[in-house]
KEZA-978580 format. One line per 10 residues: number of its first residue (from 1); their letters; for each residue y, z, x of N, C-alpha, C. Coordinates in Angstrom, 1 decimal, decimal comma. Atoms other than C-alpha are relative to their C-alpha. Layout:
BEGIN
NUM) a) Y/Z/X/Y/Z/X/Y/Z/X | ...
This chain:
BEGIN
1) xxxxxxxxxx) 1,4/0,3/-0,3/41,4/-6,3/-36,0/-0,7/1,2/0,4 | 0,4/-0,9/-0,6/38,9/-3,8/-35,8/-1,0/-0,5/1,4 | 0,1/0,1/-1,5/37,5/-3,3/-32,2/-2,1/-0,5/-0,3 | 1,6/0,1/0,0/33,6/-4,9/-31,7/-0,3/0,9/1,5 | 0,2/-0,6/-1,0/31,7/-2,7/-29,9/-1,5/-0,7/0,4 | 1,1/0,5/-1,1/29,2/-4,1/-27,0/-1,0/1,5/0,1 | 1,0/-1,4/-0,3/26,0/-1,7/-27,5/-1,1/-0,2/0,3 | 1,7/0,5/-0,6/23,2/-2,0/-24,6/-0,8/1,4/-0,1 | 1,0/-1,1/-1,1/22,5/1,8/-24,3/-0,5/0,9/-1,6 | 0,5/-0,9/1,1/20,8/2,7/-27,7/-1,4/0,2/0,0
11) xxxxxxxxxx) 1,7/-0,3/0,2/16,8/2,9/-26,5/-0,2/1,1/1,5 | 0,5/-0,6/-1,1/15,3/5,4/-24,5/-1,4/-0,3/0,2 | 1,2/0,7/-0,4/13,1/2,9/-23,0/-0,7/0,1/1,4 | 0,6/-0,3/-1,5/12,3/4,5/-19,4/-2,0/-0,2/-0,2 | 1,4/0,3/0,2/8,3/4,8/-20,6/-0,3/-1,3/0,1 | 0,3/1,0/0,1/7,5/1,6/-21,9/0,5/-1,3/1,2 | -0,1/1,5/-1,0/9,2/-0,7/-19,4/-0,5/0,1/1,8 | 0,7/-0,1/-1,4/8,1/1,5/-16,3/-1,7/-0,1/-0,3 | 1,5/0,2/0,2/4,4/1,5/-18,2/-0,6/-1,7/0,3 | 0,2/1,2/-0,3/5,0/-2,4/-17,5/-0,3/-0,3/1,0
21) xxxxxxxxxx) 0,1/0,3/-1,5/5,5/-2,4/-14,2/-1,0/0,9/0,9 | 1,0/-0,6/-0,9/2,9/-0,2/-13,4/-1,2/-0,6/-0,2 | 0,9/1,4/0,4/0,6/-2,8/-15,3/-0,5/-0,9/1,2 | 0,2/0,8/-1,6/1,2/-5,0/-12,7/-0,7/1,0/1,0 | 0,8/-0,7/-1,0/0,5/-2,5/-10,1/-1,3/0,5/0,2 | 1,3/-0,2/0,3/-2,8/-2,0/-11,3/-0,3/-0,9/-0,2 | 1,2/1,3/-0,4/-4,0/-5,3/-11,8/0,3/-0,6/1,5 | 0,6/0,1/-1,2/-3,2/-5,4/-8,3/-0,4/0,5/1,2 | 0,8/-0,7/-0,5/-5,2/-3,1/-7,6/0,2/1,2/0,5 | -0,7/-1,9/0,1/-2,8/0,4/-7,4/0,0/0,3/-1,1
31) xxxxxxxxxx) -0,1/-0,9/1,2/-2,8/3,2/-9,7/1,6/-0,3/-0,2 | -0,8/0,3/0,7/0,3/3,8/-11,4/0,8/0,6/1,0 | -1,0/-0,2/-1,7/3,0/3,8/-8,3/1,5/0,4/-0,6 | -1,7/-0,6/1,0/6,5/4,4/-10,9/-0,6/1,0/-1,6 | 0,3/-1,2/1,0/6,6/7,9/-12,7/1,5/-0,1/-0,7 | -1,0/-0,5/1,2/9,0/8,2/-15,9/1,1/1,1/0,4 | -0,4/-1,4/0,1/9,8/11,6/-14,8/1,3/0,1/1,4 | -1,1/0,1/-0,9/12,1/10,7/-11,5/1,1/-0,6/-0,4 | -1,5/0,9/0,7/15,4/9,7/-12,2/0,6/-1,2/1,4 | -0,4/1,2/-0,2/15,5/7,1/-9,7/-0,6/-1,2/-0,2
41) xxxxxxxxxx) 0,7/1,1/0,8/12,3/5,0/-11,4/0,7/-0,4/-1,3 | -0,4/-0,1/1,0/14,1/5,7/-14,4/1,1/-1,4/-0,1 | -1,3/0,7/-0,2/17,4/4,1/-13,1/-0,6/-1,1/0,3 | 0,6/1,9/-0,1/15,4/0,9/-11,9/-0,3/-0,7/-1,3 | 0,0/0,9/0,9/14,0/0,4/-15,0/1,3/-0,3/-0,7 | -1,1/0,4/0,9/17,5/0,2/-16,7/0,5/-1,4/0,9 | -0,5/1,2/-0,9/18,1/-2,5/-13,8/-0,8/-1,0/-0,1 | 1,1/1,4/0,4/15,2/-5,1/-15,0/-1,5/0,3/0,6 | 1,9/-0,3/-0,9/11,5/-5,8/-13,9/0,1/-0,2/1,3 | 0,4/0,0/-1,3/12,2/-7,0/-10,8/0,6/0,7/0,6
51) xxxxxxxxxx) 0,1/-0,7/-1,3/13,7/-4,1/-9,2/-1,1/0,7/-0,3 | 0,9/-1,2/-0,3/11,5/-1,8/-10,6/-1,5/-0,4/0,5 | 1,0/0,9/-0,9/8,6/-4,4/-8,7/0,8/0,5/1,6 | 0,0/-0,2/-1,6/10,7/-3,6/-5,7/0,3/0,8/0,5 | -0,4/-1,3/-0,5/11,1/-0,1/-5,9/-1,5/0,7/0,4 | 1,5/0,4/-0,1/7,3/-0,3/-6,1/-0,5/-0,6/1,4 | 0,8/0,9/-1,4/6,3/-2,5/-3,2/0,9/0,6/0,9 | -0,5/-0,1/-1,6/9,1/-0,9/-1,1/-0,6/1,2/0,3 | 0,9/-1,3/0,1/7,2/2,7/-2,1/-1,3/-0,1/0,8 | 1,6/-0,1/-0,4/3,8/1,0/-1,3/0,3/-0,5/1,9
61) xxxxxxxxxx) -0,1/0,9/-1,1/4,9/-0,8/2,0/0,8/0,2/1,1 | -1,1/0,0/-1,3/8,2/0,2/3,4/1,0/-1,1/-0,2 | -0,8/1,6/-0,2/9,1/-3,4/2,8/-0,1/-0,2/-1,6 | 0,1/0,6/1,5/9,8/-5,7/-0,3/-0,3/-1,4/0,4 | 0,5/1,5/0,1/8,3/-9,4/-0,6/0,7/-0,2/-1,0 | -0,8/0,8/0,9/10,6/-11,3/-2,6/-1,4/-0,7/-0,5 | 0,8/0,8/0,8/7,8/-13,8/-3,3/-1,3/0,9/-0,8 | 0,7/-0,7/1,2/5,7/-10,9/-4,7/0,6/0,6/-1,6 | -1,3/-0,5/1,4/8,7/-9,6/-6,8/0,0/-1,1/-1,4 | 0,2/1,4/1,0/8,4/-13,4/-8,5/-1,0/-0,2/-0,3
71) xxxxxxxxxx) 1,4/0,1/0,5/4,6/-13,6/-8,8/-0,1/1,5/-0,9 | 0,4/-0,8/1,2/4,4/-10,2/-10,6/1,2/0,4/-1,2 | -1,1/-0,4/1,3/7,8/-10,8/-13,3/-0,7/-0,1/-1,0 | 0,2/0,9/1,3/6,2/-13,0/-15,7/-1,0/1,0/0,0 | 1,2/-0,8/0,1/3,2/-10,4/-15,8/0,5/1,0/-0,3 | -0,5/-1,3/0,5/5,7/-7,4/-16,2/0,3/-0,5/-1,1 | -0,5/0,6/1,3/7,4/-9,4/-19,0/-1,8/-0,2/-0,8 | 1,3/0,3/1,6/3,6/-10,3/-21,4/-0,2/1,8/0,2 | 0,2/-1,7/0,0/2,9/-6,4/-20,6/1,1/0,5/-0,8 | -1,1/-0,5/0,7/6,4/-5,1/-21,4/-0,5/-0,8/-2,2
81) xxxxxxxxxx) -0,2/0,7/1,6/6,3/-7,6/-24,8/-1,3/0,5/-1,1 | 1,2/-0,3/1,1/2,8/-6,4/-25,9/0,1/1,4/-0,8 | -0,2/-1,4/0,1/4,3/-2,8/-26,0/1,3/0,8/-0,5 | -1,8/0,2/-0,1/8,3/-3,5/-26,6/0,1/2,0/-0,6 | -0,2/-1,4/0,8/8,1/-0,2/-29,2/-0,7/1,2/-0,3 | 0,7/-0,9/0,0/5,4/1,9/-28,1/0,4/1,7/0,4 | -0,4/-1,6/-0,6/7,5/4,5/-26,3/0,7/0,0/-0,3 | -1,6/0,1/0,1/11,1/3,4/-27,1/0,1/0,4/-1,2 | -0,7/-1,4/0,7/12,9/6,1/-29,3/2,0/-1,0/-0,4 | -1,3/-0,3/-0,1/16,3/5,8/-30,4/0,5/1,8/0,3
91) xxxxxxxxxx) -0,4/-0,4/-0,3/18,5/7,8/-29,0/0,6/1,4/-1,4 | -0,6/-0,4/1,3/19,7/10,9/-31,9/1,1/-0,5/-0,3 | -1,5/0,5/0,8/22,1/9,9/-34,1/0,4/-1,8/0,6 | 0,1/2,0/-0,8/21,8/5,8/-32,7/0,7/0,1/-1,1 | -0,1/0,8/0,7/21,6/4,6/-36,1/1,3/0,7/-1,0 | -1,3/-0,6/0,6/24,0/7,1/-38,1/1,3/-0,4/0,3 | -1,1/0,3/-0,1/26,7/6,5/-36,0/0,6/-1,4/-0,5 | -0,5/1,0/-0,1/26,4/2,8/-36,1/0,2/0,1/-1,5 | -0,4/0,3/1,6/26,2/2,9/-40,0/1,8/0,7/-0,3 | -1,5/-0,8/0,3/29,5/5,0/-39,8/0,9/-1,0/0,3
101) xxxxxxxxxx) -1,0/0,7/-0,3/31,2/2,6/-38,0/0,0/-1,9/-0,5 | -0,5/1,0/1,0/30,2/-0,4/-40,0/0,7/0,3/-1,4 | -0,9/-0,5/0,7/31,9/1,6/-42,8/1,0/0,0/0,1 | -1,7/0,1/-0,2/35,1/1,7/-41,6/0,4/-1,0/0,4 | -0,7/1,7/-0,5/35,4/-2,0/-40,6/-0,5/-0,2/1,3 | 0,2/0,8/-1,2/34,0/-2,2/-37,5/-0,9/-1,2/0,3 | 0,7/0,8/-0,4/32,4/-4,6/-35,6/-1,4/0,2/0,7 | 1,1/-0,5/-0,7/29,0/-4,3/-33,7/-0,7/-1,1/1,0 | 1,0/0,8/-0,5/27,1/-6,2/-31,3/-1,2/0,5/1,5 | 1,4/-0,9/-1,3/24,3/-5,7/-28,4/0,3/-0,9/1,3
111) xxxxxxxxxx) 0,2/0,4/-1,2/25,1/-7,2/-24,8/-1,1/0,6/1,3 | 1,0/-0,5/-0,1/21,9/-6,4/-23,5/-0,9/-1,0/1,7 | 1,0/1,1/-0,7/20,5/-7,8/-19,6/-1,4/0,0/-0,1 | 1,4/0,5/0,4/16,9/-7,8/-21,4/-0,3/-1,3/-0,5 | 0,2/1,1/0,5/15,6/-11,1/-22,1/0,7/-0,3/-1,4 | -0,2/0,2/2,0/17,0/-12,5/-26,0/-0,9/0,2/-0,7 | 1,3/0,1/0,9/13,6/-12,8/-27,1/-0,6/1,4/0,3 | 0,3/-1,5/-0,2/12,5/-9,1/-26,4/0,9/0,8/-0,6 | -0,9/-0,9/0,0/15,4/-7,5/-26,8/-0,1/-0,2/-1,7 | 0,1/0,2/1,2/15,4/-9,2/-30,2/-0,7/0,9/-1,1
121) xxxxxxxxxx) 1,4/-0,7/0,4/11,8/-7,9/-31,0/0,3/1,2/-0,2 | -0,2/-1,7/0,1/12,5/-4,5/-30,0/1,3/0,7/-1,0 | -1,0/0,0/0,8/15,6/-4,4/-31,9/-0,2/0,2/-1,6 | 0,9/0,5/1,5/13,6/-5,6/-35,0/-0,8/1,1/-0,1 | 0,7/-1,2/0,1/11,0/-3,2/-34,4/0,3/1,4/-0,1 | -1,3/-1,5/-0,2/13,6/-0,2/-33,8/0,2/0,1/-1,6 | -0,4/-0,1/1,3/14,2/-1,4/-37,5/2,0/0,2/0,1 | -1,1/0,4/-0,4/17,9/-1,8/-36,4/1,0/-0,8/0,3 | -0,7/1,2/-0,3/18,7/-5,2/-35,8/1,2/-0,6/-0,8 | -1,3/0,4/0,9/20,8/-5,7/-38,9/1,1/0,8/-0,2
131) xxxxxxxxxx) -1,3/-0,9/-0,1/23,3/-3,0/-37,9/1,0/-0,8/1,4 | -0,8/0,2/-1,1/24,4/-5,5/-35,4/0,0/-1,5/-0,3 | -0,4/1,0/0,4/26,1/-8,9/-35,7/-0,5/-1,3/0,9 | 0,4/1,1/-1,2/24,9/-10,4/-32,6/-0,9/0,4/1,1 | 0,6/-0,3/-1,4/22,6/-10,2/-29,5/0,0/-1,0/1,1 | -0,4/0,6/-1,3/23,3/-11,1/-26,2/-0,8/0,2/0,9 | 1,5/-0,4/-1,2/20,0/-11,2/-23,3/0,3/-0,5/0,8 | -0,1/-0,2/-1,5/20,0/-11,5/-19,8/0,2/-1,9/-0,2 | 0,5/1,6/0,3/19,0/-15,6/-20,7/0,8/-0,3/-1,3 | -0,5/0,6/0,9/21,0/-16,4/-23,3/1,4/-1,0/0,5
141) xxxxxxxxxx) -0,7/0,7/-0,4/24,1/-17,6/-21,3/-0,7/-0,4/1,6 | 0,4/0,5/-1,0/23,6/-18,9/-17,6/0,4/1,3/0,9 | -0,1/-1,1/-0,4/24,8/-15,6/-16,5/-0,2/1,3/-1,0 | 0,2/-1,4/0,8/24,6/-12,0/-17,2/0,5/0,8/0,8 | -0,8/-1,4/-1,1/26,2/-8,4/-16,5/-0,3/0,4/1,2 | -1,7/-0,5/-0,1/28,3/-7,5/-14,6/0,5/-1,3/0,1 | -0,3/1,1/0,1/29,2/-11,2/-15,0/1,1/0,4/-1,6 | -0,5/-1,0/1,4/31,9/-10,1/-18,0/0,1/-1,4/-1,2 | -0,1/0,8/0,9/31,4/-13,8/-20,1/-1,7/-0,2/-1,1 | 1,0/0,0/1,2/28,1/-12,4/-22,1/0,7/1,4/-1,2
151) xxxxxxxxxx) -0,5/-0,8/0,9/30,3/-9,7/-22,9/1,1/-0,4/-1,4 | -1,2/1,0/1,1/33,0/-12,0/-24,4/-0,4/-0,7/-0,7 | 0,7/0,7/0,6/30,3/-14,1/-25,7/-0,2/1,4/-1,5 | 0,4/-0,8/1,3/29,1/-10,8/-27,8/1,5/0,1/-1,0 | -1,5/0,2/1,1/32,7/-10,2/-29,2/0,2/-1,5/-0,7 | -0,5/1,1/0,4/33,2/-13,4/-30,0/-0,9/-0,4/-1,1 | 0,8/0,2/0,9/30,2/-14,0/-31,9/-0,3/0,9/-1,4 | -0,2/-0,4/1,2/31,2/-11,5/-34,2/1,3/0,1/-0,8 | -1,4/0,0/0,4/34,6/-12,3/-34,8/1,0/0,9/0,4 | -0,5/-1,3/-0,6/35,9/-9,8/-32,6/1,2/-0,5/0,7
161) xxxxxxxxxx) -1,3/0,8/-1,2/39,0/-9,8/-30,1/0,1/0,9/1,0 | 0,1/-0,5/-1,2/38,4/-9,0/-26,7/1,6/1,6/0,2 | -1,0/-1,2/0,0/41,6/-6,7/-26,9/0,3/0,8/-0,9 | 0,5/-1,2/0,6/40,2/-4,6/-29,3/-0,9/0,3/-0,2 | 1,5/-0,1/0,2/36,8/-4,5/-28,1/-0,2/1,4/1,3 | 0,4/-1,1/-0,9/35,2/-1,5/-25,8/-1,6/-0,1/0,1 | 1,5/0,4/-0,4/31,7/-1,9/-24,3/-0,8/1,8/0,1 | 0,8/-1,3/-0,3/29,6/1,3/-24,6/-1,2/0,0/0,5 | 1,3/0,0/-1,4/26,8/1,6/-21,6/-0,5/1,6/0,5 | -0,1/-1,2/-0,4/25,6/3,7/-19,4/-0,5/-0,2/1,4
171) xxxxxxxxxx) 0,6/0,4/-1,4/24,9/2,2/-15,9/1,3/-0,3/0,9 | -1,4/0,6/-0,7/27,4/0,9/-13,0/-0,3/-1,5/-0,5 | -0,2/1,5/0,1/26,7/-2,7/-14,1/0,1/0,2/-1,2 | -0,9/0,0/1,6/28,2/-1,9/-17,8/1,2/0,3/0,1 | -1,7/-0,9/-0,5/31,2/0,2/-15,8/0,6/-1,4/0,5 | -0,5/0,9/-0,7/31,3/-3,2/-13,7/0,3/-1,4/-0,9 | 0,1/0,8/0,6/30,9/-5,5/-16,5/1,5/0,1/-0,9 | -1,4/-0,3/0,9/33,6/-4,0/-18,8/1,3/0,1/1,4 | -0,7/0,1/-0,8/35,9/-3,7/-15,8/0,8/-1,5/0,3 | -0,6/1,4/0,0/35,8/-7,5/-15,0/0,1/-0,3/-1,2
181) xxxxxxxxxx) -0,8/0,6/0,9/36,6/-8,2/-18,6/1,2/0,9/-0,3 | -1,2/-0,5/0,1/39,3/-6,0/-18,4/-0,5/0,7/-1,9 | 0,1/-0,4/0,8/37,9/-4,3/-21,4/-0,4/1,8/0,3 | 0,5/-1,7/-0,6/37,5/-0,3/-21,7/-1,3/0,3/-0,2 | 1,1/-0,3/0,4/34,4/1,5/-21,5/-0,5/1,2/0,4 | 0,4/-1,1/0,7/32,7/4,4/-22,8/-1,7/0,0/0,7 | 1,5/0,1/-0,7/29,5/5,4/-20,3/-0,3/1,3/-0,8 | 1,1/-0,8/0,5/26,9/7,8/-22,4/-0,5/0,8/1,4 | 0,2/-1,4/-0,7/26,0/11,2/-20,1/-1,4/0,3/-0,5 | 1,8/-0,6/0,2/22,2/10,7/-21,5/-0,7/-0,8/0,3
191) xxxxxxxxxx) 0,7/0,8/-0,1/21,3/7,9/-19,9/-0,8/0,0/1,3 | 0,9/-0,2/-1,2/19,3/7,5/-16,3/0,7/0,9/0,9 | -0,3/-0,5/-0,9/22,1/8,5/-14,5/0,6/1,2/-0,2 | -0,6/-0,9/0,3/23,3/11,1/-16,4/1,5/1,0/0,0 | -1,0/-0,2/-0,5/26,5/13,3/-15,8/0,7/-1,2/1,4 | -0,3/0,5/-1,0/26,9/11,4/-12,9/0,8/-1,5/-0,1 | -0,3/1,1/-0,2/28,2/8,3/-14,3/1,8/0,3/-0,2 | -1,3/-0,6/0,1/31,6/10,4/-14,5/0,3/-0,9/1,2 | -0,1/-0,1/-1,2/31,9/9,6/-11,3/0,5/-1,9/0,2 | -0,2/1,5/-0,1/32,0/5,4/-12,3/1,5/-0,2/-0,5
201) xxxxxxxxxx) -1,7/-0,6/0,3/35,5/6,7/-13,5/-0,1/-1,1/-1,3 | -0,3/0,8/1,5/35,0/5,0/-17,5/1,2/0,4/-0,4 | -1,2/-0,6/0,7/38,1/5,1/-19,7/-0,3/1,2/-1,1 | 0,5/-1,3/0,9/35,5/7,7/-21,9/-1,3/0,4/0,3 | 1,8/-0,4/-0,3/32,3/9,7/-21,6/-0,1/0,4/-1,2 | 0,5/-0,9/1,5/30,6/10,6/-24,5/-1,6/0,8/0,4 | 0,9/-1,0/-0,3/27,9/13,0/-24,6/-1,4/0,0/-1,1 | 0,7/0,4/1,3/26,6/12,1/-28,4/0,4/-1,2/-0,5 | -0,2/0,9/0,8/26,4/9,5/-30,7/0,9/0,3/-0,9 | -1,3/-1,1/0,8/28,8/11,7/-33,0/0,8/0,0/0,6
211) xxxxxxxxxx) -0,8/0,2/-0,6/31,1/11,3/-30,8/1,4/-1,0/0,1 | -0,5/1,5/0,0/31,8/7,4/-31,1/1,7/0,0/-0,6 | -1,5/0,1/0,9/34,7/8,0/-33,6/1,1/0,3/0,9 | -1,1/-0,9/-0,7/36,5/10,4/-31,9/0,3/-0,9/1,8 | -0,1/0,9/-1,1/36,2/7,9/-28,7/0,6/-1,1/-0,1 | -0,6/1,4/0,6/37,4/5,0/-30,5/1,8/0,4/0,1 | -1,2/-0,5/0,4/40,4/7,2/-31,6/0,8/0,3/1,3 | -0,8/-0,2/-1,8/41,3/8,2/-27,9/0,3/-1,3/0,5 | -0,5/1,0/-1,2/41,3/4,9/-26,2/0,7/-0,9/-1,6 | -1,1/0,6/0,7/43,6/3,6/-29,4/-0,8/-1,0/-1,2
221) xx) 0,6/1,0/0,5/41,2/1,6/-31,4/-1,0/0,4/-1,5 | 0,3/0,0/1,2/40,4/3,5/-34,3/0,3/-0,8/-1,3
């Protein structure tokens, strides 16, 4: 069986989803309070809208209001959706690789904590979506990562077998997600957190998309 691979970390979407949340923060009534350019705005946005709402209000305040965090989601989400593919890039070599590795039999899918219906979109828009068998959103089961049964959900929905699957990310809730499924995983060195996710101790780092093969072949699953 070839191995399905779990793929959340193919957009370099820091712009567009922090241009969302600073939406909000201007219609209520702040300039734009989260910059692209720090890498710990960066890292919120890969954690959803509502931290990067409460990395924001804890910036403006000191403090976080939960019940503002909830009045301004749904407002980060129509913002985010109006813009899904205005800034978001693939990563080099995204799509190359993936065509390589449906060549050789693999499997592919997207476990993704972005809504389904977005993630979808952008996916579609990326011009990408059909390099992948399945999509998996934050909302599509009753849980999400690091919860590890959207991950088994994605394998599964492509005919995959959890014991020859490897999740490729690039955050501690992809290190934490593949962990509780006892599955390996392969953290990306170009994502918010950079080098540093060495440090989440993956079974691989990769550095490129060119890479993938030669990653497969180490942890046994070529």
């Amino acid at each position: 069986m070839r191995p399905a691979s779990a793929q959340p970390a193919i957009t370099a979407a820091f712009s567009s989803t922090l241009a969302a949340a600073n939406a909000v923060f201007r219609a209520w009534g702040y300039g734009n309070v989260l910059d692209p350019k720090l890498s710990g705005d960066r890292g919120a946005a890969m954690k959803g809208g509502r931290e990067m709402l409460r990395l924001g209000l804890g910036r403006l305040y000191g403090h976080v209001d939960e019940g503002r965090v909830d009045a301004g989601y749904a407002p980060l989400l129509d913002a985010y959706a109006q813009a899904l593919s205005v800034e978001t890039r693939l990563f080099p070599g995204t799509e190359a690789a993936l065509e390589r590795l449906l060549s050789a039999g693999h499997l592919t899918a997207i476990c993704t904590n972005k809504p389904e219906g977005l993630a979808e979109t952008l996916m579609s828009e990326l011009g990408v979506r059909g390099l992948f068998g399945a999509l998996i959103g934050a909302d599509t089961l009753p849980v999400r990562k690091p919860d590890p049964k959207p991950l088994f959900e994605a394998v599964a929905r492509v005919g995959g077998s959890a014991g020859a699957a490897v999740l490729f990310g690039d955050t501690v809730t992809d290190r934490s997600c593949a962990r509780n499924a006892s599955i390996p995983c392969a953290l990306v060195t170009f994502g918010p957190d950079g080098h540093d996710v060495a440090a989440l101790e993956p079974e691989a780092l990769i550095h490129h998309y060119d890479e993938m093969e030669a990653c497969l072949e180490s942890l046994g699953l070529a």
